[in-house]
C-alpha positions in Angstrom: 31.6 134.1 83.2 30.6 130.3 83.2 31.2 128.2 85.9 33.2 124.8 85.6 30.1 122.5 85.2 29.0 125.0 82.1 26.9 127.0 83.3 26.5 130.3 83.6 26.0 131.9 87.2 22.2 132.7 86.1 22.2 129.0 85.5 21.6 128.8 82.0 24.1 126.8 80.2 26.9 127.5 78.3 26.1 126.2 74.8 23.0 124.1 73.5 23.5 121.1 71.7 21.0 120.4 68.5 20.4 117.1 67.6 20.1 116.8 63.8 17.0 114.6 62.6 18.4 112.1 60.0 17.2 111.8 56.6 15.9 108.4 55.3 18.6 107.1 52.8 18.2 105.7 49.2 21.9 104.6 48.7 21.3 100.8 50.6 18.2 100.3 48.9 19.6 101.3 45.5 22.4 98.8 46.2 20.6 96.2 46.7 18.2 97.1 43.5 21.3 96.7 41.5 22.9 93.2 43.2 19.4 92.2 42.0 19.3 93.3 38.9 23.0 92.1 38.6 22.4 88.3 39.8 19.5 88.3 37.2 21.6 89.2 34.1 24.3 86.4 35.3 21.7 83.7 35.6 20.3 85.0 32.2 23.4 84.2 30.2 24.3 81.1 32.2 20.9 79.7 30.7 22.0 81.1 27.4 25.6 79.5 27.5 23.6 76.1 28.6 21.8 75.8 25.7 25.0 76.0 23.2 26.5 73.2 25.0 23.6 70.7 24.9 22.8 72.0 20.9 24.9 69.9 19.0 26.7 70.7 15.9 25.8 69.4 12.7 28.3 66.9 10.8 28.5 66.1 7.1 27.6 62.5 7.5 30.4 59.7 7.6 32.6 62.2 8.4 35.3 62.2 11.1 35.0 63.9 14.2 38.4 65.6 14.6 37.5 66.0 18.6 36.7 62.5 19.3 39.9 61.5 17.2 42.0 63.6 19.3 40.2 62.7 22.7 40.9 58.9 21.9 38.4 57.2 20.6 39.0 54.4 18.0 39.1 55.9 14.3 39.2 52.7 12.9 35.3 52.3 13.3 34.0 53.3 9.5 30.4 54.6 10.4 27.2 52.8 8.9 30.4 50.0 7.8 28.9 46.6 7.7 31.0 44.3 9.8 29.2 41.1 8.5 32.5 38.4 9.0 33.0 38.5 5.4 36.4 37.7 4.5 38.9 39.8 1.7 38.5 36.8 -0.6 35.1 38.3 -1.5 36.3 41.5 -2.0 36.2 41.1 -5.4 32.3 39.9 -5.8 32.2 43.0 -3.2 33.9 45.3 -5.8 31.7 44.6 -8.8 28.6 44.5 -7.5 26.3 47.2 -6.6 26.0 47.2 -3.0 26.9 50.1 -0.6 29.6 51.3 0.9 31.1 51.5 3.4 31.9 47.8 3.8 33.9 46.0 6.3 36.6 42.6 5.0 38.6 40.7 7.6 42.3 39.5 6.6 41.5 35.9 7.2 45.4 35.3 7.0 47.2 38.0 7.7 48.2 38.3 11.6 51.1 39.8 13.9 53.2 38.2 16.3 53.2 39.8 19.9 54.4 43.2 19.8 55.4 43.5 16.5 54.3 44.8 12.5 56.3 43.7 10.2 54.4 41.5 7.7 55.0 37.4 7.6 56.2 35.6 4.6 53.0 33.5 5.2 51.0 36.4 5.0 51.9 37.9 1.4 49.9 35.5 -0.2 46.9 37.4 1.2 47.9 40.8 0.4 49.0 39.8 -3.5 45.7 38.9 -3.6 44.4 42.1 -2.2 46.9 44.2 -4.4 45.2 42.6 -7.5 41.7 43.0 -7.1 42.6 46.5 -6.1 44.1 46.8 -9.7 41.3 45.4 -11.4 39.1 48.4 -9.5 41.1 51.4 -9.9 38.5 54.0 -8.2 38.2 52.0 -5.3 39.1 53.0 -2.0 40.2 51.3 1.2 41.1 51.8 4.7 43.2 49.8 6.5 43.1 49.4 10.2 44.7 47.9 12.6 44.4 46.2 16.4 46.7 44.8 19.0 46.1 42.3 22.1 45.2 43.9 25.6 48.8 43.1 26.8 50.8 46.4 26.9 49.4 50.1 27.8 46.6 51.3 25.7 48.5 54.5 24.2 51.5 51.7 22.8 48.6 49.5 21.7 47.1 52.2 19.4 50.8 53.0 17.7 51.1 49.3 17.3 47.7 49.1 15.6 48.4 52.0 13.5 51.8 50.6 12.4 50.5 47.5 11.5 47.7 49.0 9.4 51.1 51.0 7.6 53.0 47.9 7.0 49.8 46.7 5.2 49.7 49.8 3.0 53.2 49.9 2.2 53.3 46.3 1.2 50.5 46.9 -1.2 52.0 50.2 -2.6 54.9 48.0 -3.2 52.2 46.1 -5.2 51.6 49.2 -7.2 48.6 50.3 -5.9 48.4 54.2 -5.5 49.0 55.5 -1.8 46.4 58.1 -2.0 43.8 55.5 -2.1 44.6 54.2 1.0 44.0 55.4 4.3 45.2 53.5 7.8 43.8 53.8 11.3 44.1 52.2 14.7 41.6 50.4 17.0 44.5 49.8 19.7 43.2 46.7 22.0 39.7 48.2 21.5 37.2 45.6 20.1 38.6 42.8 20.5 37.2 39.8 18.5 38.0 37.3 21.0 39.4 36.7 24.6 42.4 37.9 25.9 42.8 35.6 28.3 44.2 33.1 26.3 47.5 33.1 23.9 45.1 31.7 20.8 42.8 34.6 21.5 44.8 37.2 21.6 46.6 35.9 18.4 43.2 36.4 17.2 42.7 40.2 18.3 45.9 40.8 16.6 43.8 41.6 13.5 43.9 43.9 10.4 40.7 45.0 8.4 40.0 46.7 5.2 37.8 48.6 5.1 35.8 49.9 1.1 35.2 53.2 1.4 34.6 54.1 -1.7 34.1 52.3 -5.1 
């Protein structure tokens, strides 16, 4: 019979207690094998989805870009256009000669008043004018675009600019030229070609321009 302490009255004890050796273990190692192996694969395709961003996307030249369009930027810019200040009175000589297009005209009478795009009496001169060289070069296309002072927000400044450049094609549909040859855009306040600071200047930025797209 043991005693209390354990041990038998010979002194031997009671029970023996084997300490089990432990066995080295794979399972952390292999963990961190595969974290490794994990982190590499994400930094792998990281690289991978780097390079599609910075490659950029090829575009049929002169051709819109519908992002940029819808991110803000001014459509009324026609690219490779020349800009040289040449006025819609040479549009004509412009017409029948050979050179290329795109080409950029200035209205040199045709303004707004502050805020608003309904086409001046004193302006229709300009645009009969426009409405019968157009006639005279039936394949000829145009764009018409137009700008607003800085006063105002910019998203009102680019409606206003785009319904001036629609007064402009309705009055010269109501000339009889075909709609489908003219398209309209707005520059907003963007571009101005001279100072807002003063009320002469801003007169000035509240411009139209055509633009020849095609012959």
């Amino acid at each position: 019979m043991p005693e209390p302490n354990g041990e038998h009255r010979d002194g031997a004890p009671s029970h023996i207690h084997i300490e089990k050796k432990k066995g080295f273990s794979w399972l952390p190692w292999l963990l961190l094998a595969l974290g490794i192996l994990a982190l590499l694969l994400a930094l792998s395709r990281c690289n991978r989805d780097d390079d599609a961003v910075v490659a950029p996307t090829a575009s049929p030249s002169g051709a819109a870009s519908t992002d940029s369009a819808e991110a803000g930027t001014v459509v009324a810019t026609t690219p490779n256009a020349d800009a040289s200040a040449a006025g819609t009175s040479g549009l004509g000589a412009f017409l029948g000669g050979s050179e290329p297009t795109p080409r950029t005209f200035q209205f040199e009478k045709l303004n707004f008043d502050t805020g608003k795009s309904v086409v001046r009496p004193a302006d229709a001169a300009e645009i009969d004018q426009v409405a019968a060289t157009l006639k005279q070069y039936p394949s000829a296309r145009i764009r018409i675009a137009g700008y607003a002072d800085a006063r105002g927000t910019e998203p009102t400044n680019m409606e206003l600019g785009e319904a001036r450049a629609d007064s402009i094609k309705t009055a010269l549909v109501g000339k009889g030229i075909d709609a489908d040859r003219i398209e309209t855009a707005s520059g907003g306040e963007s571009d101005p070609v001279d100072t807002n600071a003063t009320a002469s200047g801003r007169f000035e930025n509240r411009r139209t321009e055509l633009v020849v797209t095609a012959r």
